[in-house]
N, CA, C and O of each residue as an XYZ file, in Angstrom:
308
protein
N      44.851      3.897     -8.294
C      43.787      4.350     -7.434
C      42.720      3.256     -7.347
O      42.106      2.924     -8.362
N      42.472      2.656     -6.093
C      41.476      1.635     -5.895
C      40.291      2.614     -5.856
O      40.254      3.786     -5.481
N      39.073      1.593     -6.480
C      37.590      2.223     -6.482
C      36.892      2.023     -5.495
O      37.182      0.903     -5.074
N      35.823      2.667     -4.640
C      35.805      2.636     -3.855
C      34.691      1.215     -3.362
O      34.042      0.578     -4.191
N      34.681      1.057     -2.513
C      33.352     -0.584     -2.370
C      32.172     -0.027     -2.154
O      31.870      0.985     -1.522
N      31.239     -1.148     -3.021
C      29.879     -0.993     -3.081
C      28.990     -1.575     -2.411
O      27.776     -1.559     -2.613
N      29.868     -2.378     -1.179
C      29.009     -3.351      0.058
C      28.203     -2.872      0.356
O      27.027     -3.108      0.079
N      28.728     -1.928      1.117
C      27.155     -0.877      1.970
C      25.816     -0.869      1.215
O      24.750     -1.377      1.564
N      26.195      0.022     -0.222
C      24.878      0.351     -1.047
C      24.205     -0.605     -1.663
O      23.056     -0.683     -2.099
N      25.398     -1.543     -1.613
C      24.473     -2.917     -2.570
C      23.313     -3.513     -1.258
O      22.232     -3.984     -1.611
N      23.557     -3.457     -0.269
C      23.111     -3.588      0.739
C      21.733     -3.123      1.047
O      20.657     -3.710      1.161
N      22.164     -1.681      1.161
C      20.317     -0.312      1.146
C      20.007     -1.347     -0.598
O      18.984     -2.008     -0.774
N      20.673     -1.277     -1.215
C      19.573     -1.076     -2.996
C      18.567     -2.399     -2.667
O      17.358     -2.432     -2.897
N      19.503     -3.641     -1.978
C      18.746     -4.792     -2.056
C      17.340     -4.454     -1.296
O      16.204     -4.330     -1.753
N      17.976     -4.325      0.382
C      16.856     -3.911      1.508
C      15.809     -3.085      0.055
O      15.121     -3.821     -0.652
N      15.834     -1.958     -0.131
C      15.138     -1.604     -0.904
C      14.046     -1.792     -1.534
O      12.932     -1.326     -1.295
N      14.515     -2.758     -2.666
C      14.199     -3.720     -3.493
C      13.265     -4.693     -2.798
O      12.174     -4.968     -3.298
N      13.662     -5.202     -1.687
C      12.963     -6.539     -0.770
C      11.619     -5.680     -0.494
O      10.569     -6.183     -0.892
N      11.574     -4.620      0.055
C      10.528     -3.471      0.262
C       9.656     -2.942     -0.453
O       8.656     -2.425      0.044
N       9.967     -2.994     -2.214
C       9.458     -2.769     -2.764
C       8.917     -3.624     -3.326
O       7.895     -3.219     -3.880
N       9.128     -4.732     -3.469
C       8.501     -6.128     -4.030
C       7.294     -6.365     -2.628
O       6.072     -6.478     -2.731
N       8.141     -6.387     -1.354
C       7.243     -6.715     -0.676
C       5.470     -5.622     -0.635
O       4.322     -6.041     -0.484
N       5.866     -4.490     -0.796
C       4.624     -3.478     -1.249
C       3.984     -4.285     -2.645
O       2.820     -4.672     -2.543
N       4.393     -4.433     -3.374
C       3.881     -5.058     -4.942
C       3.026     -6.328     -4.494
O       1.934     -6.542     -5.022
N       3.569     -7.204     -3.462
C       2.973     -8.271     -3.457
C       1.859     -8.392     -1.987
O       1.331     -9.366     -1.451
N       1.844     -7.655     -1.836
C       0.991     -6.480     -0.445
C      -0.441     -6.551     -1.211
O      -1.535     -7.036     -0.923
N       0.050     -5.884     -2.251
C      -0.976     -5.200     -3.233
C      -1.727     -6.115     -3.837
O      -2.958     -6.143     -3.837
N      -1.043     -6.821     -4.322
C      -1.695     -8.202     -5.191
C      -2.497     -8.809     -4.268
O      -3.712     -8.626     -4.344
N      -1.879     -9.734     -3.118
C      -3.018     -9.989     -1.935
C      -3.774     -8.999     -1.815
O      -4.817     -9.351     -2.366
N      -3.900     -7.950     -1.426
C      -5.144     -7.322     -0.728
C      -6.164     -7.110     -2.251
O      -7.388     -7.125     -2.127
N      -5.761     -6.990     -3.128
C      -6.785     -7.124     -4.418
C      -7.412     -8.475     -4.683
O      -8.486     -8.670     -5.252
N      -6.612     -9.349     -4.202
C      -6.784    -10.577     -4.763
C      -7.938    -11.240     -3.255
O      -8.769    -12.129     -3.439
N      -7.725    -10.610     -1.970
C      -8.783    -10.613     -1.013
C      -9.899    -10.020     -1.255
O     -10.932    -10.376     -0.689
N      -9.865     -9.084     -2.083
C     -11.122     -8.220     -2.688
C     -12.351     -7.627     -1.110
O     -13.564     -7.723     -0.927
N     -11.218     -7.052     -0.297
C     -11.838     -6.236      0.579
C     -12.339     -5.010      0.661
O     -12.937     -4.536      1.628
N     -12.068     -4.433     -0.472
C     -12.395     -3.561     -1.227
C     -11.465     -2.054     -0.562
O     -11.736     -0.853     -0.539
N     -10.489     -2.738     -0.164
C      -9.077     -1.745     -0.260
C      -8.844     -0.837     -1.146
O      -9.186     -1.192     -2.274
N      -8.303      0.415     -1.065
C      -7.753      0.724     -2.084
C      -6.431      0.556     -2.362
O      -5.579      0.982     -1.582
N      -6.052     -0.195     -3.707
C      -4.327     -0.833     -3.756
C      -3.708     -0.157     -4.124
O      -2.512     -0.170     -3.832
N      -4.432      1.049     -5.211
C      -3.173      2.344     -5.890
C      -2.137      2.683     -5.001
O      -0.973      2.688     -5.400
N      -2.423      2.961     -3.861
C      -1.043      3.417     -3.256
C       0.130      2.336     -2.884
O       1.336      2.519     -2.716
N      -0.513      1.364     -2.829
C       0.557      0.241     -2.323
C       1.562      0.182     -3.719
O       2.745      0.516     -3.793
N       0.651     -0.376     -4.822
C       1.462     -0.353     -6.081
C       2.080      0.808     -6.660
O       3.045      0.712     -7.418
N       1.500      2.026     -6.294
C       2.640      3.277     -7.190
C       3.483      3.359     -5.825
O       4.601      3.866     -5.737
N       2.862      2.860     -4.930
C       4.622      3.123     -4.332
C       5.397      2.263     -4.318
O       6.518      2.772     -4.306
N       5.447      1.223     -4.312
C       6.092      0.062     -4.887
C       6.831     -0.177     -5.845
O       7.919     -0.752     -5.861
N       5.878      0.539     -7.156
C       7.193      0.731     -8.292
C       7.912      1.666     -8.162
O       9.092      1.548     -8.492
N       7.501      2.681     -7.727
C       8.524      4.256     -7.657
C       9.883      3.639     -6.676
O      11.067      3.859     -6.933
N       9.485      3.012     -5.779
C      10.952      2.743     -4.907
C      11.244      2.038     -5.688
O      11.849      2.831     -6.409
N      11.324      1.025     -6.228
C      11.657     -0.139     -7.417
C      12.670      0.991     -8.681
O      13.852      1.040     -9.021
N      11.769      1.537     -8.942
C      12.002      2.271    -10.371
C      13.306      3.574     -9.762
O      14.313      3.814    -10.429
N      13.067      4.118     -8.713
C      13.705      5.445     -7.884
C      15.523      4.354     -7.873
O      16.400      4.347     -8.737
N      15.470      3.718     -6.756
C      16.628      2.780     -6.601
C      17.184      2.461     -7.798
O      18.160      3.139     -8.117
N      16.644      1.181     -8.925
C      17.405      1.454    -10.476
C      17.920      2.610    -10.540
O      19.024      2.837    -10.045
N      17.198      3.538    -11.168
C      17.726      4.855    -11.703
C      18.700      5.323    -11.269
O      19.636      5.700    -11.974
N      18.662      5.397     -9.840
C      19.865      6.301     -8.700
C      21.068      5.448     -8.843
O      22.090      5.900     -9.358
N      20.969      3.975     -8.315
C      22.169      2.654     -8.662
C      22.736      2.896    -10.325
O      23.928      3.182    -10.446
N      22.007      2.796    -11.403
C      22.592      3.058    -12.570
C      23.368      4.901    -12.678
O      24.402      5.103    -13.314
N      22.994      5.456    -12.310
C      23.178      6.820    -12.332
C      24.693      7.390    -11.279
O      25.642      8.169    -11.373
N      24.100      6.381    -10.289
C      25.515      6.837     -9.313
C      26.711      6.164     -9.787
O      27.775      6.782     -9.806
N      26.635      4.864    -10.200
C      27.560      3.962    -10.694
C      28.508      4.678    -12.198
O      29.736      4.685    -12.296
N      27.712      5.119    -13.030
C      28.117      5.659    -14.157
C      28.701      6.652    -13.819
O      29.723      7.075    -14.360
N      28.105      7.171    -12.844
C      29.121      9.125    -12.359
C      30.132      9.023    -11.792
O      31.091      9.777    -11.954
N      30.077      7.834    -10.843
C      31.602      7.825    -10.262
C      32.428      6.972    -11.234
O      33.615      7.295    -11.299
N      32.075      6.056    -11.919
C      33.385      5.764    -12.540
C      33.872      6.638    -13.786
O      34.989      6.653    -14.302
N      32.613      7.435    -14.163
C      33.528      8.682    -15.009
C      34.063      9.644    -14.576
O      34.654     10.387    -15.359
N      34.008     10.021    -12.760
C      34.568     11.025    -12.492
C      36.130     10.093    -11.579
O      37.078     10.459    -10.884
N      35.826      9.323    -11.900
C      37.153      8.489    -11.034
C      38.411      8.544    -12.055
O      39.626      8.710    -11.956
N      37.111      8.227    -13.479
C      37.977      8.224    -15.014
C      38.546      9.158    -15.188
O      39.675      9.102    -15.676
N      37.925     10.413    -14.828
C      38.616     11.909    -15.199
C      39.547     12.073    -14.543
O      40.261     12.892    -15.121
N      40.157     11.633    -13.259
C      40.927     12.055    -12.450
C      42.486     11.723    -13.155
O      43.420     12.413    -13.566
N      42.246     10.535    -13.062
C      43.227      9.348    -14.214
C      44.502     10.417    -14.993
O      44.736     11.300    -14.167
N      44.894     10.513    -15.560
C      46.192     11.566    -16.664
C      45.733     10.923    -17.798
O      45.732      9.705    -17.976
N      45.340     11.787    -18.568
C      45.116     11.298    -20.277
C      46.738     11.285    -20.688
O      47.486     12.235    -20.459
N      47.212      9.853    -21.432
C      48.063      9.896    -22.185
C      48.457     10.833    -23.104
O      49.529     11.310    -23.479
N      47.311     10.965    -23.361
C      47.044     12.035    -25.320
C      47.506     13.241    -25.013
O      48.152     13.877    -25.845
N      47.213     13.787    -23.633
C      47.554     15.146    -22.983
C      46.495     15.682    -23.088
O      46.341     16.831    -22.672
């Protein structure tokens, strides 16, 4: 049984990622302009997509290859 490809998602996780850095570094400039912005939202949202994406990528990855694993015939019976 071939596993299935991860092109697509590696794809969204990066886009993602590029999005969420780009918010992080959004943030840093407009603090670092000291316009007296408020940056909290740029940065908690920034890490949450950052932090959201990890979690989901580690989480989806581990579930399907243990439910791909389960499918498999245990030798042992």
């Amino acid at each position: 049984m071939s596993k299935p490809s991860w092109k697509n998602r590696r794809r969204y996780i990066f886009a993602s990622f590029i999005i969420g850095a780009i918010m992080l570094l959004g943030s840093t400039f407009v603090a670092l302009a000291g316009n007296g912005s408020d940056v909290s939202d740029l940065v908690t949202g920034g890490v949450a997509l950052v932090t959201l994406i990890l979690t989901s990528y580690i989480f989806g990855a581990v579930w399907e290859d243990k439910s791909l694993h389960n499918k498999e015939e245990n030798p042992d019976g």
